[in-house]
N, C-alpha and C positions, 0 to 999 in steps of 0.2 A: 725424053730428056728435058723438057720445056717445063713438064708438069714435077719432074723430081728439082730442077732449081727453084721452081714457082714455091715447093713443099716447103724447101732448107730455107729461102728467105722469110715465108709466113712464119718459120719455125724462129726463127734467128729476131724478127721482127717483134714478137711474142714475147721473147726470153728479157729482149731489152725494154719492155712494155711491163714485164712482171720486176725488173730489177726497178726501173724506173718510180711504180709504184711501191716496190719496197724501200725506197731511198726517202721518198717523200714522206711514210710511215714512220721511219725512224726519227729523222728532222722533227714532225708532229708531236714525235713520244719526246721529244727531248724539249720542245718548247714548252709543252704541258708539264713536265715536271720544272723545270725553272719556274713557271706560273704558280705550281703550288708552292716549291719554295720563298719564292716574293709576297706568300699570302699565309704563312703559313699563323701568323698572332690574328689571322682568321678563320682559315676551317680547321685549326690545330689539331692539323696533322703534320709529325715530325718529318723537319725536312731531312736529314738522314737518312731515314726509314723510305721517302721520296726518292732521292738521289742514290742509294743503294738499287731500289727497284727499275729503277728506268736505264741506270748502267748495265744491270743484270740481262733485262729485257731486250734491252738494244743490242746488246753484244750477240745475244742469241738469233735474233733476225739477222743481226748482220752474219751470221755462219750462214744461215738460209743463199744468200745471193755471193756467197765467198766468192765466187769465181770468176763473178764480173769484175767485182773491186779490187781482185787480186790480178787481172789482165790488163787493168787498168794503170793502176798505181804503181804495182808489184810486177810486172809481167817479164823484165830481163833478169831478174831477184828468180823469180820463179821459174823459170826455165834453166836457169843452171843448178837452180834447188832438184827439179825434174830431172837432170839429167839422162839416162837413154833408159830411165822408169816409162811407163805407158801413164798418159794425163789419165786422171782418176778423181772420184769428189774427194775420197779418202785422203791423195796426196796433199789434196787443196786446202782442206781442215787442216791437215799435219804440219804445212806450211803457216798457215795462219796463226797455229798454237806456238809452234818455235819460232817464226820470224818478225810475226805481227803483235800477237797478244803479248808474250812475257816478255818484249822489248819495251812495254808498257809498264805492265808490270814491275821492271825490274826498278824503276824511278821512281814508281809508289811505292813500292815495297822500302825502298831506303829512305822517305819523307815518314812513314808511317814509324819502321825502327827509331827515328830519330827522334820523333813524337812520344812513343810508350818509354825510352828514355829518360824526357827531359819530365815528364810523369813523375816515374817514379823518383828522380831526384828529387820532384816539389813533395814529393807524399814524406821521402826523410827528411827532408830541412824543416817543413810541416810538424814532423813528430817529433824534433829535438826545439821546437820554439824561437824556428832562427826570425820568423817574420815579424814576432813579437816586441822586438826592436824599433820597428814602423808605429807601435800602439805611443811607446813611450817618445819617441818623436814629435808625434803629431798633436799631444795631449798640450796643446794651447788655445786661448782661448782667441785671442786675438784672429779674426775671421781672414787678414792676409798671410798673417804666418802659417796660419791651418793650411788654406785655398794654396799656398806654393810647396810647403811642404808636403802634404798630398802627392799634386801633382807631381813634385820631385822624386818620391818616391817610387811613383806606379812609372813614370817613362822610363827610370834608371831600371824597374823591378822587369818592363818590357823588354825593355834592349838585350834582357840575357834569356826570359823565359818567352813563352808562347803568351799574347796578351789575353787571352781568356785566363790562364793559370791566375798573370797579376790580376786582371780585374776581381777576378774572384777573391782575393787575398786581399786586395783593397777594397773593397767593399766590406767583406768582411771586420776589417780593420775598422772602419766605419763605423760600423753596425755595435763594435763595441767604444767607440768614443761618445758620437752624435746623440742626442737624445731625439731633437726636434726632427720629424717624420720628412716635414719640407726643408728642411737645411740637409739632411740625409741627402734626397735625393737632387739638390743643387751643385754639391758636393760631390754625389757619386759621377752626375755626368763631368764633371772636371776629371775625374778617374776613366771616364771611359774614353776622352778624349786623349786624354796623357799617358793612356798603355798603346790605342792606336798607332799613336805620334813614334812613342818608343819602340813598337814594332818593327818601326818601318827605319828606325835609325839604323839598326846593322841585318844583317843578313839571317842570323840566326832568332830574331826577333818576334818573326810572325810565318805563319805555313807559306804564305806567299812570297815572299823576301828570301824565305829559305827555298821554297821552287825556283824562283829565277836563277840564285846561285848555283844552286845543282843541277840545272840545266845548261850552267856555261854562258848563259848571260852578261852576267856581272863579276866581276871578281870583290872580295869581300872591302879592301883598303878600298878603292875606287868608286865602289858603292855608298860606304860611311862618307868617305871625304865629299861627295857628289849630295848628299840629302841631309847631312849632320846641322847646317842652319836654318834650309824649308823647315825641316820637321821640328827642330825647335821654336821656330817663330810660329809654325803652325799649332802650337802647344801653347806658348805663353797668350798668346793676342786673344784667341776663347776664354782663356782662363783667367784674363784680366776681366774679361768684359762680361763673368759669369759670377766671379767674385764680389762683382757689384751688386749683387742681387741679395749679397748675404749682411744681416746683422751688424753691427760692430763687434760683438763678442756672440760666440757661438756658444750652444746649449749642450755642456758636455755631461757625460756619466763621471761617476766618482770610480778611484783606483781600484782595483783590486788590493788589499792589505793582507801580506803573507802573514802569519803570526810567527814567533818566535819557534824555529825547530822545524819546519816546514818543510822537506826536501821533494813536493812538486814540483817546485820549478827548476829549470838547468840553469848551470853556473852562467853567468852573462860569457866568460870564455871560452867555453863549450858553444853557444850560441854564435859567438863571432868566428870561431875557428870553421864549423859547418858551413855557416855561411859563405865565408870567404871562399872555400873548395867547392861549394857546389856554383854559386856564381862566378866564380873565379876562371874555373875551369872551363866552362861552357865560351869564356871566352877565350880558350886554348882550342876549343875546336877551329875554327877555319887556318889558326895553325898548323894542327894536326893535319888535314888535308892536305896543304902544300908542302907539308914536309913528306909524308908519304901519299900521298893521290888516295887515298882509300877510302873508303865514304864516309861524310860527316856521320854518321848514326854510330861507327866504328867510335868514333871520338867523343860523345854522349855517353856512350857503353862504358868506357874509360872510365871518366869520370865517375858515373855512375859506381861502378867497381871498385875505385879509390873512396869515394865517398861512405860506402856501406863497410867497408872494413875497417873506417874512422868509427863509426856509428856502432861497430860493434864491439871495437877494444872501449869508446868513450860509457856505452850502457851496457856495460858485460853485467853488472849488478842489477839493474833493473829489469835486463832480460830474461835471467835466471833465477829470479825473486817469484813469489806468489804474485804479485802484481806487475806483470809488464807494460810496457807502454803501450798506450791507448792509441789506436786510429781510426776511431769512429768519427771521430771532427773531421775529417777527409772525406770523406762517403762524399757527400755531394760535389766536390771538387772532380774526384775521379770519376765520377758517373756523367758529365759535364766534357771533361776531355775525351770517354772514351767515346759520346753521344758527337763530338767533332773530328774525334778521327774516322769513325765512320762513314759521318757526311762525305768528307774528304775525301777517303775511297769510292762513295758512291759521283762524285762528281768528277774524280778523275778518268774512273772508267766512263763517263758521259761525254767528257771533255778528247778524249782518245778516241772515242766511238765517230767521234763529230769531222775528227781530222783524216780516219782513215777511209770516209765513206765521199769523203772529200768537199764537204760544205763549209770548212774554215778556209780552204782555199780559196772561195766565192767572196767570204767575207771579206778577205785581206782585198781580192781587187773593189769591190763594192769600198772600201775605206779609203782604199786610193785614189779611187774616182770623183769620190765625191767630197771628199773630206782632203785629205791630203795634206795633210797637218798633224804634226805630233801633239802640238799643243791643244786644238780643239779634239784629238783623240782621247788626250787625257779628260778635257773638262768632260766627255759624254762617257766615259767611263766613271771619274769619280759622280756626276749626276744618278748614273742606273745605280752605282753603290748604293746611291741613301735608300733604293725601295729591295734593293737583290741583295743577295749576301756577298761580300767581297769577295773571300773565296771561292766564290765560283762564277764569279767577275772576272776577275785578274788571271784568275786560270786559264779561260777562254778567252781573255784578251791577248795573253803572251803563247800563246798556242796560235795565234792568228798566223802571224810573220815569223817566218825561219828567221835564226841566227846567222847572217850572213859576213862571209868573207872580206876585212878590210882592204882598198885596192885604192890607189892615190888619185886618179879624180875620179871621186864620188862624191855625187851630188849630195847635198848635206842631207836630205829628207832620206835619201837611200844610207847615209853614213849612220844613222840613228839608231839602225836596227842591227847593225854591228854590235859586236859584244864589247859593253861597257858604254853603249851608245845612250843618248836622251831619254830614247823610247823607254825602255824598261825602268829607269827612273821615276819615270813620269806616271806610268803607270801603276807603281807600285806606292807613289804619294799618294795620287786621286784613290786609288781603290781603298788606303788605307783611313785616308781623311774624310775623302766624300761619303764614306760608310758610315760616317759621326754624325753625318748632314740627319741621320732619321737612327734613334732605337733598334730598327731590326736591319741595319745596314751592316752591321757587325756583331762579332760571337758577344765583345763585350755589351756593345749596346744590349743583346739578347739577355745578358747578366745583372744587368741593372733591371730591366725589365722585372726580370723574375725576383732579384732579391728584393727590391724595396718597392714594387708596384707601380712602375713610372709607366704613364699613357705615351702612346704617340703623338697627341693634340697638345698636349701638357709641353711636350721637348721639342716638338716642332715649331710651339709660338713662343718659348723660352729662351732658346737653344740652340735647333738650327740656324738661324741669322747668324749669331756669334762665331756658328764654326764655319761659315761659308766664306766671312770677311777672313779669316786666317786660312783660309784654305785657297784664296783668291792670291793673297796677300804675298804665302808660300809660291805658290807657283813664278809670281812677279822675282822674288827672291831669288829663286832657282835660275828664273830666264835671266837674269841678272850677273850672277856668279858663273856659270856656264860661257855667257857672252864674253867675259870678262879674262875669266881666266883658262879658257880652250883656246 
């Protein structure tokens, strides 16, 4: 009897000696991929391609040890899931698939719909020439009317699409005003800062902004009214003091001149009508939500579907002509979102891998302990932004601490992580701004990189200073307005 207990503990003792180093494995596979992705404008290898594989890989070890993490975490879940079946690995997996994984899944899968969406709206407002609009706006020479119009453009262009979409379309926009290579690129980072900024103005703005909300977070009104001055002042204070760098008159291209009979171009009416529907509408989505609870991507969809049947009574002629319309000028846009959606995926299932094997829960008390502060949570979040990519910052940061229950004396540090609390705020400025502090701390910085060839030494001695004092600055604003009117 001594030596069959001796057996089941060496045995028992083993199993948690084999789980334990499986836990540490995964942890290891997940820091090594964020490493690559923090380096990647060095051993350029795509970080997508990184963060798809190590979600992959991780998930799959974790089916290896399901049973501990599922006894662990999941253990009064799983025993009435067992019901008077016989415990089996088979149950365990079958459990893990319906209980654990496509509960995952299902919150990716609707950030993802809501993505190939807002896509394809930018691919038809794209082909009937709504952005075009921006060219003729900005086509002054005077280097402040440029530097605000710009910027005006790309946070309002933010606030309704995904800011990779706007940077890329300003920039673009750029690329056909600007002649001078170095005012391009002084100019572009004014753009990458001013789609961040508008990102993070509503909800619908950036991947992140949009995860908080569909996680129940934030609600949308409370979100805008709570960040709508940081993020402006976080916007204009760079862009004054980046503006400075430029000319008194900037070195533009000459018009394009349609000739007489031309029918290239769309009606300017056509042009504002698309426009207005496809921008318009997007901010109908978090409407759509509270009016029926159904998922934001439902309400993308929507629109999307209103839009394409505009698009198809406005070029019924063009469509059915020998020559339809062109969307080759797209190509790299779309190849660009689909290359962030992917990421996305690949970081979410990394980000999910991380929570159920239970080492976000380590983090949360490790931030408590030592930190204990929303506010310096924020600053060492937006700081890791400028070298990690946000998105998968801010994913892992608001994955840390549950959404907890409001209850009347909570201590304020505990009230923060209430839905509609400081924390998520907070984090979604620093993640959004501190990602400006460096080029590869954001999709768009990653956009400017590629379009007009801008170094990190070049933006970090030009550049980062500029966005750190408005990002200081914002935060002071925030604590400010929050003190004041909470």
């Amino acid at each position: 009897m001594k030596e069959f207990c001796f057996l089941c503990i060496s045995k028992i003792r083993n199993l948690y000696v084999i789980d334990f180093i499986m836990t540490i494995a995964i942890v290891i596979l997940m820091l090594f991929g964020y490493a690559l992705i923090c380096t990647e404008h060095i051993t350029r290898i795509n970080k997508a391609t990184v963060a798809l594989f190590c979600g992959v890989c991780g998930w799959v070890m974790y089916m290896c040890v399901g049973p501990h993490y599922i006894q662990s975490l999941h253990g009064i879940d799983f025993m009435n899931y067992l019901g008077d079946e016989v415990y089996s690995v088979r149950a365990v997996n079958e459990y893990i698939y319906q209980h654990v994984f496509v509960k995952h899944m299902v919150q990716l899968c609707c950030i993802v719909m809501y993505l190939l969406a807002t896509m394809a709206i930018v691919e038809v407002l794209a082909s009937n020439e709504c952005f075009d609009f921006m060219v003729n706006w900005c086509r002054v020479k005077s280097k402040w009317h440029l530097t605000w119009i710009l910027a005006a453009c790309s946070f309002g262009l933010s606030a309704n699409l995904d800011n990779l979409s706007s940077a890329v379309i300003m920039l673009t926009v750029l690329s056909k005003l600007v002649i001078n290579p170095q005012q391009r690129c002084i100019l572009g980072a004014v753009v990458v800062i001013a789609t961040s900024c508008g990102g993070c103005f509503g909800v619908i703005g950036d991947v992140t902004s949009l995860l908080i909300w569909t996680r129940g977070a934030v609600t949308p009104t409370n979100y805008t009214a709570a960040l709508i001055i940081p993020t402006i002042v976080a916007a204009i204070i760079p862009t004054y003091l980046i503006g400075r760098m430029l000319p008194e008159h900037v070195d533009l291209k000459r018009p394009r001149v349609f000739f007489r009979g031309d029918d290239s171009a769309m009606p300017v009416w056509q042009r504002a009508i698309m426009l207005f529907l496809g921008l318009g509408g997007l901010w109908f989505v978090p409407t759509f939500y509270r009016l029926t609870m159904l998922p934001p991507f439902l309400g993308a969809l929507c629109v999307l579907g209103v839009l394409w049947v505009v698009n198809e009574v406005f070029n019924r002629k063009r469509i059915l002509s020998a020559q339809p319309i062109s969307l080759s000028g797209n190509r790299p846009l779309q190849y660009e979102m689909i290359q962030m959606i992917m990421f996305f995926v690949g970081v979410s299932l990394c980000v999910d891998l991380l929570i159920e094997v239970g080492a976000m829960s380590h983090i949360a008390v490790l931030c408590d302990t030592y930190i204990h502060n929303i506010y310096l949570l924020s600053v060492v979040v937006g700081v890791i932004s400028a070298v990690m990519d946000n998105i998968a910052l801010v994913m892992t940061s608001i994955s840390i601490f549950p959404i907890i229950d409001v209850q009347n004396s909570m201590p304020d540090y505990v009230a923060a992580f209430a839905q509609n609390g400081q924390y998520w705020h907070l984090v979604a400025l620093s993640g959004c701004v501190g990602g400006c502090l460096l080029p590869i701390g954001s999709t768009s910085g990653y956009a400017l990189m590629k379009h007009d060839g801008v170094g990190i030494w070049w933006y970090f001695k030009f550049i980062t200073g500029k966005v750190f004092i408005g990002w200081i600055v914002s935060l002071g604003v925030y604590f400010l307005v929050d003190y004041f009117l909470r």
